[in-house]
C-alpha positions as CSV (number, residue, x, y, z in Angstrom):
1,X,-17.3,-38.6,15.5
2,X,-14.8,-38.7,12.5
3,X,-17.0,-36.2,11.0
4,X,-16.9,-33.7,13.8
5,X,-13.1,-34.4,13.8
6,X,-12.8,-33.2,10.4
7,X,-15.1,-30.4,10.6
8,X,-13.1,-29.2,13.7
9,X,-9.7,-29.6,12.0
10,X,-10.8,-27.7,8.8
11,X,-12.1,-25.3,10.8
12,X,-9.4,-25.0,12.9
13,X,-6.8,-24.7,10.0
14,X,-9.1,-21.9,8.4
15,X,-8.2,-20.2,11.0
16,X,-5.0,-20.4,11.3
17,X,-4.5,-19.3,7.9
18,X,-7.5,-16.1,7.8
19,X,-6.6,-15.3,10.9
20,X,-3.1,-14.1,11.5
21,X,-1.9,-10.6,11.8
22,X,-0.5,-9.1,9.2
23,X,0.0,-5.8,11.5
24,X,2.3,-6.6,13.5
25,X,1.7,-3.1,15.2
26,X,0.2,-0.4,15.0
27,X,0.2,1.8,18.4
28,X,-3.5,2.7,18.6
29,X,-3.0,5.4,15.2
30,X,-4.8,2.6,12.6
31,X,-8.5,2.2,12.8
32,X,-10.1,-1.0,13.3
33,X,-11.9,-1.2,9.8
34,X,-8.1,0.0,8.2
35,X,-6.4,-3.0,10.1
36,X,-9.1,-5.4,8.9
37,X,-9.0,-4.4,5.2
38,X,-4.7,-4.8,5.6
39,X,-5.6,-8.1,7.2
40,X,-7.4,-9.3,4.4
41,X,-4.8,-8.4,1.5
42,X,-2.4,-9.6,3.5
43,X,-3.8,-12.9,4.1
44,X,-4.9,-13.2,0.7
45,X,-1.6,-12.1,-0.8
46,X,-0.3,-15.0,1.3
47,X,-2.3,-17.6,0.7
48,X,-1.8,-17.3,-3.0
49,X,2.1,-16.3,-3.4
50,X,3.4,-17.3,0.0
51,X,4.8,-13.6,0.6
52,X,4.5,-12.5,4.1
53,X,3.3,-8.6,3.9
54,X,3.5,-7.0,7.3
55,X,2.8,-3.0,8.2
56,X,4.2,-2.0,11.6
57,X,3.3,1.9,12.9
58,X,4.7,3.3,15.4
59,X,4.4,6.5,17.3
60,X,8.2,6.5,17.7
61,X,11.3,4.6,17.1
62,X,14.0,3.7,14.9
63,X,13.4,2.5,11.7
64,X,16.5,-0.4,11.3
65,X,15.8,-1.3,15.6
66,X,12.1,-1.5,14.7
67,X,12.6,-4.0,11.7
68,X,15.5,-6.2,13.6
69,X,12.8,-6.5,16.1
70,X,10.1,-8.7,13.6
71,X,12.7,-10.9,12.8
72,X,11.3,-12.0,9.6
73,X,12.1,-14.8,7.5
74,X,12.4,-15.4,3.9
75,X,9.6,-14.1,1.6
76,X,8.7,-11.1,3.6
77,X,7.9,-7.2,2.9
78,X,7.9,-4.9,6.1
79,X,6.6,-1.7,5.7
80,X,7.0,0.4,8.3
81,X,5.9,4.4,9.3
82,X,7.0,6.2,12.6
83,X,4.3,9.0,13.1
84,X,6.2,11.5,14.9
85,X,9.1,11.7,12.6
86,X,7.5,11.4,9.7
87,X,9.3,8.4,8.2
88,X,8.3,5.4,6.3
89,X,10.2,2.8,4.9
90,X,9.8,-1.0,3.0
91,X,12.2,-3.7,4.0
92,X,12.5,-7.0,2.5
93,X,14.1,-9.9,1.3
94,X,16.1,-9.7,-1.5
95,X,13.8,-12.4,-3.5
96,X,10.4,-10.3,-3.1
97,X,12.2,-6.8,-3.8
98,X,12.3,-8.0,-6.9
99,X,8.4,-8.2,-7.4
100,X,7.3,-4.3,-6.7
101,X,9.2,-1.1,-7.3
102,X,9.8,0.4,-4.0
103,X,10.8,3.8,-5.5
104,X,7.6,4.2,-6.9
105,X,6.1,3.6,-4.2
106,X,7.8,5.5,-1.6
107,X,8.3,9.0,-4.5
108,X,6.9,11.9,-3.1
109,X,5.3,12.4,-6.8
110,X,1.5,12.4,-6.4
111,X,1.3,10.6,-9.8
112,X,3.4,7.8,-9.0
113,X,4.1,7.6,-5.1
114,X,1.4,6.0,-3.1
115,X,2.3,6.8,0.5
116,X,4.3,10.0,1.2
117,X,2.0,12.3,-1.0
118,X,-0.9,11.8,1.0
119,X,1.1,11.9,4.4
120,X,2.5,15.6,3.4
121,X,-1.0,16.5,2.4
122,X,-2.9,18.6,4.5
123,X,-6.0,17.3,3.7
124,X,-7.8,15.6,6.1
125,X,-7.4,14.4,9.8
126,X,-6.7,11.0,8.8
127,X,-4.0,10.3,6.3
128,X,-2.1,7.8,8.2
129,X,-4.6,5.4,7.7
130,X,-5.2,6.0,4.0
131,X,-1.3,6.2,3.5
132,X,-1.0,3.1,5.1
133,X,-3.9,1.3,3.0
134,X,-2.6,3.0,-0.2
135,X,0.6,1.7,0.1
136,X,0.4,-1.7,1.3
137,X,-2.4,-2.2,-1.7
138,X,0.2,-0.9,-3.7
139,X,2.6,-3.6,-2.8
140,X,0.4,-6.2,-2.2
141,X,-1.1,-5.6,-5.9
142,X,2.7,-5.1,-7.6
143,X,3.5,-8.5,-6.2
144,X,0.7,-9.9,-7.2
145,X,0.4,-8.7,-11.0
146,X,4.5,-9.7,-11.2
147,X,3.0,-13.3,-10.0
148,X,0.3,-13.3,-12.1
149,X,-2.7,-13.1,-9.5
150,X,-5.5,-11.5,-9.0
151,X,-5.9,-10.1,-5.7
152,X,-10.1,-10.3,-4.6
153,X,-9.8,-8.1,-1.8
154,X,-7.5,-5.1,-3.5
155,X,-8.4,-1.9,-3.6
156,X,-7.3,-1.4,-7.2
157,X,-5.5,1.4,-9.2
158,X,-8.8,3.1,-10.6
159,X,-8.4,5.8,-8.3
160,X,-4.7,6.9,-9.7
161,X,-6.1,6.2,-13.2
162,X,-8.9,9.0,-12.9
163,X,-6.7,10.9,-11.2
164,X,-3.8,10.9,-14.0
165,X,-6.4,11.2,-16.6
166,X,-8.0,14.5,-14.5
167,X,-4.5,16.0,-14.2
168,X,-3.8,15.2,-18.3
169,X,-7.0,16.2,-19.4
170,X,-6.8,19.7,-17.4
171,X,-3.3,20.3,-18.0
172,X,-4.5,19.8,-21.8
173,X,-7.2,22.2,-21.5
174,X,-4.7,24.7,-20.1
175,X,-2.2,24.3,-22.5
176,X,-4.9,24.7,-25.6
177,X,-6.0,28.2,-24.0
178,X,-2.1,29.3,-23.4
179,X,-1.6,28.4,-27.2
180,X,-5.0,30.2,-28.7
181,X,-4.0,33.6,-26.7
182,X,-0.5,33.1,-28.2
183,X,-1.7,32.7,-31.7
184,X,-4.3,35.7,-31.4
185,X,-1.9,38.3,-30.0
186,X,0.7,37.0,-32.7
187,X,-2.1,37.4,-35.3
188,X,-3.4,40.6,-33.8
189,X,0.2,41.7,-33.7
C-alpha cells in the first residue's frame, strides 16, 4: 500500500510539473503540435531556472489590458502577439529582462530578430506559428545560455547560423565579381 502511495504521489507531482500550460492563450491561431513543442521549452526552462515563460495570442486586444490580465508573479516572461493588428510584444520582470535581449529579438532585421521578420514575410500561410516558436526558443534559449543550461528540447540557433553564413558567403561572391569588373574596365581603360 505504501508503495502504491508513492507511486501515485510521484506520479501525481510529475504531473503537476510537465503538465502546466505555458500558453496561456492562444485563440484557436496556434496548432496543436506548435503548443506542445512551446509546452515543452517552457516546462523545461522551468524546471531548470524557475522562470515562468508564457506566450499568449490573441486575435484582438490590447497589449498592456491583455498582460494585466495574467497577473504574473516574479520570474516571468510574457510574450504576447495580437493577429489582427500585427503587434507583438515581451513583458517581464525586471530580474529576468536581464537574461535575454529583447531588442534582438523583437528587430525587424532578418539577421538578428526572431519574430517580426518572419510575420512581415509573405512566405507561407503559417507564420504565426513559426514566429511564435522562433521567438519563444529564442528567449527560452537566451535565458538559458545566461544561466548556464542546456535546454534538451530547444530548437537551436543552427538555422540563423546557415542562414548568416549563406547571406555572408553570397554577399562575398557578389562583392568579388563587382570588384573584378572594376579592375578590368580600369585596366582596359
Amino acid at each position: 500500500m505504501k508503495k502504491f502511495a508513492l507511486i501515485f504521489i510521484i506520479l501525481l507531482w510529475q504531473n503537476l510539473a510537465w503538465g502546466a500550460n505555458f500558453v496561456i492563450n492562444d485563440d484557436g491561431i496556434l496548432s496543436q503540435k506548435v503548443s506542445q513543442k512551446l509546452n515543452e521549452i517552457g516546462s523545461e526552462l522551468y524546471q531548470k531556472s524557475g522562470i515562468n515563460l508564457v506566450v499568449g495570442v490573441y486575435k484582438d486586444g490590447e497589449l498592456g489590458m491583455l498582460f494585466k490580465e495574467q497577473n504574473l508573479s516574479s520570474l516571468f516572461v510574457f510574450l504576447a502577439l495580437i493577429k489582427d493588428k500585427q503587434k507583438v510584444e515581451i513583458f517581464s520582470d525586471t530580474n529576468t529582462s536581464k537574461l535575454f535581449n529583447k531588442e534582438q529579438i523583437l528587430s525587424v532585421n532578418p539577421e538578428s530578430g526572431s519574430i517580426i521578420p518572419i510575420l512581415v514575410s509573405k512566405n507561407g500561410k503559417d507564420v504565426y506559428n513559426a514566429a511564435i516558436l522562433n521567438g519563444y526558443a529564442d528567449i527560452a534559449e537566451q535565458i538559458a545560455e545566461s544561466l548556464n543550461l542546456k535546454l534538451e528540447s530547444g530548437i537551436g540557433s543552427s538555422n540563423k547560423t546557415t542562414l548568416n553564413f549563406l547571406r555572408i558567403f553570397i554577399y562575398g561572391l557578389i562583392a568579388f565579381f563587382v570588384l573584378i569588373i572594376f579592375y578590368k574596365k580600369v585596366k582596359n581603360g
